[in-house]
C-alpha positions as CSV (number, residue, x, y, z in Angstrom):
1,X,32.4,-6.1,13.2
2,X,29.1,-7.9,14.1
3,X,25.8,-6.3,12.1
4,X,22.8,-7.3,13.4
5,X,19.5,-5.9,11.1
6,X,17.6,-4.8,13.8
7,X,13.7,-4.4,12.0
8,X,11.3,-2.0,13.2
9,X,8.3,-0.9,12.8
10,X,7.3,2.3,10.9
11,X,5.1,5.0,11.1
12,X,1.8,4.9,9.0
13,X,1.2,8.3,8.2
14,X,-2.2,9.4,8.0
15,X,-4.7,11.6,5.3
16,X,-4.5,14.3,5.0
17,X,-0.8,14.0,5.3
18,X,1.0,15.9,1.8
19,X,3.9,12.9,2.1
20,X,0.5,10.5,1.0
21,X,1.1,12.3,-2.3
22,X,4.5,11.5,-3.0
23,X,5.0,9.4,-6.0
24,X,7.6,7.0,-5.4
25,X,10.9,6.7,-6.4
26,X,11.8,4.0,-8.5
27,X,14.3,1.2,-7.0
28,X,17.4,0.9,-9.2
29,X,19.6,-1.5,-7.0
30,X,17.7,-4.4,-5.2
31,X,20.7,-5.9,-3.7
32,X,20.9,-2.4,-2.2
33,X,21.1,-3.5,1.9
34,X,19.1,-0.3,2.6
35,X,16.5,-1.3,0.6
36,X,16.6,-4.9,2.0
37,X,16.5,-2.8,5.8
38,X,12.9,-1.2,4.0
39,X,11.4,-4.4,3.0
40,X,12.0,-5.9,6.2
41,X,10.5,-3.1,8.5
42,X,7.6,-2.9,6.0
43,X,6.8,-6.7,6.8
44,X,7.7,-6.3,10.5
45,X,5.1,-3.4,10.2
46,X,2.6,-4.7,8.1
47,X,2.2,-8.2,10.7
48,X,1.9,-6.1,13.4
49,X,-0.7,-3.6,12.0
50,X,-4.1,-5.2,12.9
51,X,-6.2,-6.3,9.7
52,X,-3.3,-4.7,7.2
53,X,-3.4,-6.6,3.9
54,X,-0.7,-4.6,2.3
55,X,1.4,-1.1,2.5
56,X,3.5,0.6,0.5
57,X,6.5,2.9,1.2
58,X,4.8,6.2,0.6
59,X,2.6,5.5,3.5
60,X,5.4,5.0,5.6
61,X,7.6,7.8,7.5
62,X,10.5,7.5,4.6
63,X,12.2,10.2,3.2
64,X,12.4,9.5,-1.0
65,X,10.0,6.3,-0.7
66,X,11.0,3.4,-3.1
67,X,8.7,1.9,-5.1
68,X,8.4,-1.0,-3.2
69,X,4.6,-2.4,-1.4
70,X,3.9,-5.7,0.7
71,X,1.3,-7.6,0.5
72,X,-0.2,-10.4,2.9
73,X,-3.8,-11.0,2.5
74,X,-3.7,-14.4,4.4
75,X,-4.9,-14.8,7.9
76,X,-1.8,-16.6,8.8
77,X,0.8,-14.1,7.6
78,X,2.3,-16.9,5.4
79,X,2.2,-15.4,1.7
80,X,4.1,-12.5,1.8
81,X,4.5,-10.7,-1.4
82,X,7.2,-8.2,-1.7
83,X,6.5,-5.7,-5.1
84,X,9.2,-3.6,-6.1
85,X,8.5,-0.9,-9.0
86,X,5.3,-3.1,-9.9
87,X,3.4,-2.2,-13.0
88,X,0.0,-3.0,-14.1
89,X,0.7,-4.1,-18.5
90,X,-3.5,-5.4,-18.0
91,X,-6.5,-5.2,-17.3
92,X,-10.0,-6.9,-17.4
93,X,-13.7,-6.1,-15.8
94,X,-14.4,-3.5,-13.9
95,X,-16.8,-3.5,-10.3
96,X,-17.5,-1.7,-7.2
97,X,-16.5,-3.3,-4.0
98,X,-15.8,-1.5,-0.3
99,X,-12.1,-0.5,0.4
100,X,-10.7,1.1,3.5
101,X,-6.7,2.4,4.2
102,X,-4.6,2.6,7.1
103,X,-3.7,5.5,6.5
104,X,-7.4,6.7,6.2
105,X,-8.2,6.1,9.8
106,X,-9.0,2.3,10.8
107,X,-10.1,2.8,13.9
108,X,-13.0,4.7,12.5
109,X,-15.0,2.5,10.0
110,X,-13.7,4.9,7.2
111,X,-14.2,3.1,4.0
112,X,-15.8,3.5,0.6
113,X,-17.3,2.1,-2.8
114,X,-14.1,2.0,-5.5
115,X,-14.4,0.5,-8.9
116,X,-11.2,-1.1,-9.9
117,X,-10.4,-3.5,-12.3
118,X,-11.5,-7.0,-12.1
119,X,-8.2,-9.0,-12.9
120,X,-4.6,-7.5,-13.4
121,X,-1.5,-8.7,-14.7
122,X,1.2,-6.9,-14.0
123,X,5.4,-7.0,-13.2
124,X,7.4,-6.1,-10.5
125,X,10.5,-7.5,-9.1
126,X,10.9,-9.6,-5.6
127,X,12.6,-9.1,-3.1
128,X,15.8,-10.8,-4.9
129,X,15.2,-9.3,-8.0
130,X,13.4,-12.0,-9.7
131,X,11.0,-10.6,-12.3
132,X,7.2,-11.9,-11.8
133,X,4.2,-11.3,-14.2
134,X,1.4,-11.9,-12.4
135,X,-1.9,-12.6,-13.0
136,X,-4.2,-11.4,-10.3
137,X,-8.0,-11.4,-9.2
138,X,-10.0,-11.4,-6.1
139,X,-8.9,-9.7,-3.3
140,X,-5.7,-9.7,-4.4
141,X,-5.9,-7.6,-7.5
142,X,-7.9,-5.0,-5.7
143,X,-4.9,-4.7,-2.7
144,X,-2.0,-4.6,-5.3
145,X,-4.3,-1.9,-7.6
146,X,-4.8,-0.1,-4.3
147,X,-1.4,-0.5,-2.9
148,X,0.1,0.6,-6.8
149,X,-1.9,3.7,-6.4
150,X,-0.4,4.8,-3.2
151,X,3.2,4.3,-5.0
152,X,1.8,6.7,-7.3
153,X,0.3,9.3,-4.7
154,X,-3.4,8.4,-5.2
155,X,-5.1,7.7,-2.1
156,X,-8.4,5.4,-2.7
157,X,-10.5,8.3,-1.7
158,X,-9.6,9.8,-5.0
159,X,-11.5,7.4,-6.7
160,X,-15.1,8.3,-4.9
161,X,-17.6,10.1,-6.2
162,X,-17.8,14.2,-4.8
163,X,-21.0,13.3,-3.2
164,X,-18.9,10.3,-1.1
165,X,-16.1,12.1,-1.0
166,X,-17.4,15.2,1.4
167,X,-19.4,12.9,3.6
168,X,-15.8,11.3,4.1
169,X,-14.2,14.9,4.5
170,X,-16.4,15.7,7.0
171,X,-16.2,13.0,9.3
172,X,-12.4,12.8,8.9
173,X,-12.4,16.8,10.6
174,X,-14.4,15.7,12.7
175,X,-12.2,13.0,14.1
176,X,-9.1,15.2,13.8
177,X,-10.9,18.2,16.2
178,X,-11.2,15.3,18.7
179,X,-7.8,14.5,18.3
């Protein structure tokens, strides 16, 4: 019998969705071809999301999410990182800089100030099952910290202050009573 892996792409779901809040289910088999089948939809969705740097698999339409995020920050789609059950060990610095989510409504500019970390290191597995410790800063730190936080049910608008945070409330009902 001929298997072909057929990927697809997978509904992003969208705040103020209650599956956003799921934490993530740690991946016990890599070699598992489901979870193969997951990482390779997540990339197929990811490259064609417009301006996605990274997901993970509690933003997706899954039932019992893995632990598992993608990240491409390049402009090419030629560094794709696949994370599975990635943990930050440390930190360094801390500063403010802008984040968005696309699952916090792209097409609508919705974005605010998040202070994160600096530089990382952290662990997680590859797609193989390799373990990496990696040392991260830039851009790159802040989408793995962001994309770790979704694994974990935190959305980046948790991180704003209350002040932020019901300005962005309020334009997110008002965009849903258009909708």
């Amino acid at each position: 019998m001929l298997y072909l892996n057929y990927m697809a792409i997978l509904e992003i779901l969208q705040y103020p969705d209650l599956r956003l809040r799921t934490k993530a289910t740690p991946v016990t088999d890599v070699k598992d071809p489901q979870i193969k089948k997951i990482i390779d939809d997540m990339f197929e969705t990811l490259y064609k999301t417009p301006n996605c740097a990274g997901l993970s698999a509690t933003q997706l339409n899954l039932q019992n999410p893995p632990r598992i995020t993608v990240i491409d920050e390049s402009s090419t789609n030629k560094q794709p990182f696949c994370l599975i059950n990635p943990v930050i060990t440390v930190t360094e610095g801390k500063s403010n800089y802008v984040e968005a989510c696309m699952s916090v409504y792209p097409d609508y500019n919705i974005s605010g100030k998040v202070a994160r970390p600096d530089r990382i290191t952290f662990t997680a597995l590859d797609r193989d099952g390799t373990l990496l410790e990696i040392a991260a800063e830039g851009f790159f730190s802040r989408c793995v910290q962001h994309e770790i936080d979704h694994l974990n049910g935190i959305i980046y608008l948790d991180h704003l202050s209350s002040l932020k945070r019901k300005m962005v409330d309020k334009k997110i009902k008002k965009i849903l009573l258009k909708m």
